[in-house]
C-alpha positions in Angstrom: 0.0 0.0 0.0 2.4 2.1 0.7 4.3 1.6 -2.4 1.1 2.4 -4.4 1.2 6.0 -2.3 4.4 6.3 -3.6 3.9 6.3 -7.2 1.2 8.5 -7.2 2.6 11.0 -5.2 5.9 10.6 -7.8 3.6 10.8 -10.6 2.0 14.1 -9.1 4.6 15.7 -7.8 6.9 16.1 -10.5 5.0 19.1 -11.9 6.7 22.2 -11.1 5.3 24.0 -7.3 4.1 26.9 -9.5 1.9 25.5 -11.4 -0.1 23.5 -8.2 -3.8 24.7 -7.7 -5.3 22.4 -6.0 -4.6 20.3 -3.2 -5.4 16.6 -2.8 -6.3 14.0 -0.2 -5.7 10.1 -1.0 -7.1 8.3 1.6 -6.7 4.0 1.4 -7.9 1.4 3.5 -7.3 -2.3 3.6 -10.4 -4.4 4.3 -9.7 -7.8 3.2 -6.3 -9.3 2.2 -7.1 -8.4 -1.4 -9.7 -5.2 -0.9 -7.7 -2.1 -0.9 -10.1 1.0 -1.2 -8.4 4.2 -2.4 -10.3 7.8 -2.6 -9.5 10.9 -3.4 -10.7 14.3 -2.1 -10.0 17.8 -3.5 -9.3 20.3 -0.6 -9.2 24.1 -0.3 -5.6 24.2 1.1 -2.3 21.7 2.2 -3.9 22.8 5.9 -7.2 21.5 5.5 -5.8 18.5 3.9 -3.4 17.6 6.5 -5.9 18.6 9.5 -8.4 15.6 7.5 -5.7 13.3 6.8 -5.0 13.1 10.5 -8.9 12.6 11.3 -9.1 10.2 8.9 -6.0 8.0 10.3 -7.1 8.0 13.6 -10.9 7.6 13.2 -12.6 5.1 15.3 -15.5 5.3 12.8 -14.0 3.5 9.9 -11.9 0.1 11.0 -10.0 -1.1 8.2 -9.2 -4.5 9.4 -5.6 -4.2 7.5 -5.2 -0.5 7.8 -5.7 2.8 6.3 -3.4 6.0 5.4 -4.0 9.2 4.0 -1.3 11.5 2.0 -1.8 15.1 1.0 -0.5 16.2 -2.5 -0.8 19.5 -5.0 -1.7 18.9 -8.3 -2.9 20.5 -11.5 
């Protein structure tokens, strides 16, 4: 899972800082061995994003039974 994170925040970040206008949450979660969910979630700023990536990690709500993560990147 975390490799998958990986390449898309390679694949997104290598555009140039100046051209970023919007920012991005990607938020997975493992519910089976085989069942990763991933979604993604257009913010208004890296603040918001990083204040709802941290909710979402450590939500009692949602129980992954593998696990869940959420990373914050700028795109196009």
């Amino acid at each position: 899972m975390k490799k998958l994170l990986l390449l898309i925040a390679s694949l997104t970040l290598t555009a140039p800082a100046a051209n970023a206008e919007s920012v991005w949450l990607i938020i997975t979660g493992t519910f089976q061995i085989e069942e990763l969910a991933i979604e993604k979630i257009q913010m208004k700023d890296m603040d918001q994003c990083e204040e709802q990536a941290a909710k979402w990690v450590s939500s009692k709500r949602v129980l992954p039974r593998f696990g869940k993560q959420a990373e914050c990147l700028e795109g196009k």
